[in-house]
C-alpha positions as CSV (number, residue, x, y, z in Angstrom):
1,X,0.0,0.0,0.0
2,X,1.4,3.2,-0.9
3,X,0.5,6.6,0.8
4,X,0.8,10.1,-1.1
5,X,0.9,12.8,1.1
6,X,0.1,16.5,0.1
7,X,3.0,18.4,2.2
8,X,2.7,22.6,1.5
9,X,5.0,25.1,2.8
10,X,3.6,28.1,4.9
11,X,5.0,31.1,7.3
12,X,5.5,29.6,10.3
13,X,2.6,30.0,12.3
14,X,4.2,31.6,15.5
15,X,5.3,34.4,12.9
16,X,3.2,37.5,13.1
17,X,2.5,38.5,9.6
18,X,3.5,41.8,8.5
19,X,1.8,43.2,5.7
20,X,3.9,44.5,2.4
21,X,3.8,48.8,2.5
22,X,2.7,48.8,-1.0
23,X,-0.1,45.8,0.2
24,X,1.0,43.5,-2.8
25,X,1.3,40.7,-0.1
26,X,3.1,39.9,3.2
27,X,6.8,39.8,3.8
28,X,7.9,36.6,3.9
29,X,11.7,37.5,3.0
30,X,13.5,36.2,6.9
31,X,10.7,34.8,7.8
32,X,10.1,31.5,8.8
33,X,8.8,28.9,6.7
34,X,7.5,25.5,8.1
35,X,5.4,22.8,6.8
36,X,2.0,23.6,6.9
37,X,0.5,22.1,10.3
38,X,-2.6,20.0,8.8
39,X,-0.2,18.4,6.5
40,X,2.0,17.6,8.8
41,X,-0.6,16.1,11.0
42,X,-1.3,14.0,7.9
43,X,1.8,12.9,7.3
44,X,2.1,11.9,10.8
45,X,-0.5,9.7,9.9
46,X,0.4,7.8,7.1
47,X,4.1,6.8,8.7
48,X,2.1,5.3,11.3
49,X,0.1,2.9,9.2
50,X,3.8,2.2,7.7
51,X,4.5,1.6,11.4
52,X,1.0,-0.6,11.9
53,X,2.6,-2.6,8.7
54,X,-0.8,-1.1,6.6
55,X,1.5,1.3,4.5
56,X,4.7,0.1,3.0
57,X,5.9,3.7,1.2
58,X,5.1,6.8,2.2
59,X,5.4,9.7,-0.5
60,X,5.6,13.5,0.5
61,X,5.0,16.2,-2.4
62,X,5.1,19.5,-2.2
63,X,4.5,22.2,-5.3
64,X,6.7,25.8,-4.1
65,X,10.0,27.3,-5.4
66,X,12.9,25.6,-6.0
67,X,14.1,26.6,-2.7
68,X,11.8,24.4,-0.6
69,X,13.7,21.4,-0.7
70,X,14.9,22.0,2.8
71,X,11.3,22.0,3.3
72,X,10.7,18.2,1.8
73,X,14.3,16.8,3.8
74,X,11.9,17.7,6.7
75,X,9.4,15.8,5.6
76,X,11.7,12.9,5.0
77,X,13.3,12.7,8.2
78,X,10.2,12.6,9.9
79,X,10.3,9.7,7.8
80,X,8.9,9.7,4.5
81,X,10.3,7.3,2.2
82,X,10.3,9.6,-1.1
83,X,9.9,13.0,-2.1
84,X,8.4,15.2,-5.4
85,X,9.1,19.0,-5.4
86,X,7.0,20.2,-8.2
87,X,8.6,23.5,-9.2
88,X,7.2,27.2,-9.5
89,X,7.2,30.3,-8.5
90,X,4.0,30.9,-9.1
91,X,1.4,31.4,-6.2
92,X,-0.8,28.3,-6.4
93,X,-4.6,28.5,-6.5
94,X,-6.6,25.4,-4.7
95,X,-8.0,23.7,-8.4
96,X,-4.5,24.3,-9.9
97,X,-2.9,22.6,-7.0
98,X,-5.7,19.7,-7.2
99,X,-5.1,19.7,-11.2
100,X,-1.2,19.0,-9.9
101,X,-1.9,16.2,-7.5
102,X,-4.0,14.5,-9.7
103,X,-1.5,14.2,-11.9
104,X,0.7,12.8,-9.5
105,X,-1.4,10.3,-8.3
106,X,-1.5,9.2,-12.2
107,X,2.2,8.4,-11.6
108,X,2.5,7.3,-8.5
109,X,-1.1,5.2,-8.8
110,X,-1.5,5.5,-4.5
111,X,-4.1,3.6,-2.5
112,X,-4.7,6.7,-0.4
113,X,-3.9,10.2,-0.4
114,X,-3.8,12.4,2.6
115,X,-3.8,16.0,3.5
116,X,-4.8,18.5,5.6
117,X,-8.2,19.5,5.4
118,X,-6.5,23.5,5.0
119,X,-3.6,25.4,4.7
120,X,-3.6,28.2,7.4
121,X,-1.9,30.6,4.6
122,X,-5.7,31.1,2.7
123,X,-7.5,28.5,5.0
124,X,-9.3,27.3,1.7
125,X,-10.3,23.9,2.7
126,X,-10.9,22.9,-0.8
127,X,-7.7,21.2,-2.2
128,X,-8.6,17.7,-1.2
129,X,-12.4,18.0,-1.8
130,X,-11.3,19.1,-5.7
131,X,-8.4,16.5,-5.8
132,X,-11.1,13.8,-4.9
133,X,-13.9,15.1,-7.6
134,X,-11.0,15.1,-10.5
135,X,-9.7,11.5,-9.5
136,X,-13.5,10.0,-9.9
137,X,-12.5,8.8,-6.2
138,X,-14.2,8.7,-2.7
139,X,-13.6,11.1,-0.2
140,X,-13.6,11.5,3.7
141,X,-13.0,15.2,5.0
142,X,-11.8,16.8,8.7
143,X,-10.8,12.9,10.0
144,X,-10.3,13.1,13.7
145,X,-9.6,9.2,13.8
146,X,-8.8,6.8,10.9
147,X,-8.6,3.2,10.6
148,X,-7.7,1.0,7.1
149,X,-8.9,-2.4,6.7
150,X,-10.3,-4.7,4.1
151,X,-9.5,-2.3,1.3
152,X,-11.4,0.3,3.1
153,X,-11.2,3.4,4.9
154,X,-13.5,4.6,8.2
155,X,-12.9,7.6,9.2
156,X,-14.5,9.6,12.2
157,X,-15.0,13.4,11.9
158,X,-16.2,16.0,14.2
159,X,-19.7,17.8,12.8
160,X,-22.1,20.5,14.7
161,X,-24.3,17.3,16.2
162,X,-21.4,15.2,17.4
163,X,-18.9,12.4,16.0
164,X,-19.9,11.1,12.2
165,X,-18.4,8.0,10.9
166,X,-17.4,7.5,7.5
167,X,-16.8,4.3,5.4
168,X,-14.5,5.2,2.0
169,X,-13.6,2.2,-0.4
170,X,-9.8,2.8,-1.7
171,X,-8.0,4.4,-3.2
172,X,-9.4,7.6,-1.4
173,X,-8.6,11.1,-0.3
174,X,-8.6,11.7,3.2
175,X,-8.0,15.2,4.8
176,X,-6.9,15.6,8.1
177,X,-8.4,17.6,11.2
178,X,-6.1,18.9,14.5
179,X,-7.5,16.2,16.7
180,X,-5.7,13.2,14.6
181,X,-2.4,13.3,16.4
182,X,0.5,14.7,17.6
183,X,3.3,15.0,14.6
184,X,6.3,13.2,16.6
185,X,9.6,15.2,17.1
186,X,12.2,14.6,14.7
187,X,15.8,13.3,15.7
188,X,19.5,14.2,14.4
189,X,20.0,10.9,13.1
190,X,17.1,11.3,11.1
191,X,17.6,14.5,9.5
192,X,21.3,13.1,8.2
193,X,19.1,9.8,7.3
194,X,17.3,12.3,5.6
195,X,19.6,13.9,3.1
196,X,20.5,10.6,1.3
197,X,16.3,9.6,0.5
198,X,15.5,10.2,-2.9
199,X,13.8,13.5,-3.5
200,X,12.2,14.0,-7.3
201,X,12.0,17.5,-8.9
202,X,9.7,18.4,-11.5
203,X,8.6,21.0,-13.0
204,X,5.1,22.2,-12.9
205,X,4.9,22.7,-17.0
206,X,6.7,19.6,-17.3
207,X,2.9,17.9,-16.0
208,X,0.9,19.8,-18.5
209,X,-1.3,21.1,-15.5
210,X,-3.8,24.2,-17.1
211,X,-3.8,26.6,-15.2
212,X,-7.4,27.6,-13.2
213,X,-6.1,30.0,-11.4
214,X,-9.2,32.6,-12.1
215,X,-9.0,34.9,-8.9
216,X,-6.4,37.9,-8.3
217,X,-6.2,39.3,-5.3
218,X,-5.6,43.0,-5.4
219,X,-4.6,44.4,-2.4
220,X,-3.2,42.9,1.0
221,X,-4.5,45.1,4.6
222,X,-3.6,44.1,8.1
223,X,-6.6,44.0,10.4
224,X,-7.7,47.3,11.9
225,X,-6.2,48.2,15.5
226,X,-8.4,47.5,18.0
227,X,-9.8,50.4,20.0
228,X,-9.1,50.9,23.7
229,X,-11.7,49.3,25.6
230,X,-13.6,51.7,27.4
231,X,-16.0,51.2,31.1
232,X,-19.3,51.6,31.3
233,X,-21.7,52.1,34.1
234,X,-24.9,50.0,33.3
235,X,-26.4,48.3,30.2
236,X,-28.2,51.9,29.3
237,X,-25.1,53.4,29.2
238,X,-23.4,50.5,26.9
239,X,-26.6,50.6,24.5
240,X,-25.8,54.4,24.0
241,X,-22.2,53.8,23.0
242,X,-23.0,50.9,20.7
243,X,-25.2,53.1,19.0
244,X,-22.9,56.0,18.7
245,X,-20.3,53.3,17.2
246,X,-23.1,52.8,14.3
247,X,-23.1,49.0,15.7
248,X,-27.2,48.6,16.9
């Protein structure tokens, strides 16, 4: 059984985000780059169906610049047994980056893809719905628990009412909610084991992905500053200033 694992690239999220001065975007020049949490919640999951003996390889892929493949040796010594960088310096919409993955599970041919359910750089949460649509495949969405069996896939997922259980033939996309696991910690040895795993680069024209990126985004704007809080008496007196504010 063979896992591909969706592994994207984001500011870090301890970093606080600084908007551009000209709002073209936020400045991510020294700024910390790590994997994107979700994903790495998911690939925590797949090496431990490779520890369960359920998995045999585990595949990490990323689609960035050329100069995330520091990024992907982290995903290897956490223990991945393969990498794909698909290169580009273009800023990836969720379709295109389904379009991508769907072409690499038409090389790879896996019996389940996993990702998180969303970046926290656009917080989507529509890559691995899309990917699953364009593969013809079934999908199981926000898995808090996951289980693989008989050529099938349950997956338990937190809704509004409660815990929903989901039942998936394979091959099938899973995407992966906070409450999954804990990502273990990654060890010296295994960052030098790391550097000698094969890791495949590609470039994105090379897969004759068309482009759907259809939205632009015209200007970035931090949120406004919060006002100093001020006291009221009594719940007259807070009624008055909310509607001096505009806000009742």
């Amino acid at each position: 059984m063979k896992i591909l694992v969706a592994y994207k690239r984001v500011v870090d999220y301890n970093v606080r985000i600084q908007v551009k001065p000209d709002g073209s975007g936020v400045v991510t020049d020294g700024v910390k780059l790590s994997p994107n949490p979700f994903d790495e919640i998911a690939l925590e999951e797949a090496l431990r169906l490779r520890d369960k003996g359920i998995a045999t390889e585990v595949v990490v892929a990323t689609i960035a610049p050329a100069d995330a493949q520091a990024h992907l040796r982290t995903g290897l010594a956490m223990g991945a047994n393969r990498a794909i960088h698909v290169v580009t310096d273009q800023a990836i919409q969720p379709l295109t980056a389904a379009r991508t993955l769907l072409k690499l599970v038409e090389k790879e041919s896996p019996d389940l893809v996993i990702l998180g359910k969303q970046a926290i750089d656009d917080d989507a949460n529509q890559t691995g719905q899309m990917l699953a649509t364009l593969w013809g495949r079934p999908q199981a969405t926000f898995a808090g628990k996951l289980d693989i069996a008989d050529g099938k896939a349950t997956v338990v997922r937190e809704v509004d009412a409660g815990l929903e259980p989901l039942e998936v033939d394979l091959p099938a996309v899973v995407t992966t909610d906070l409450r999954l696991n804990e990502p273990r910690f990654i060890k010296l040895p295994d960052i030098m084991k790391a550097k000698s795993k094969p890791l495949e680069t590609l470039p994105l024209a090379a897969l004759g992905v068309e482009s759907a990126d259809t939205h632009k985004t015209t200007h970035y704007a931090p949120p406004a500053k919060r006002s100093k809080g001020v006291m009221v008496k009594d719940a007259a007196e807070l009624v008055a200033a909310l509607k001096q504010k505009g806000l009742l």
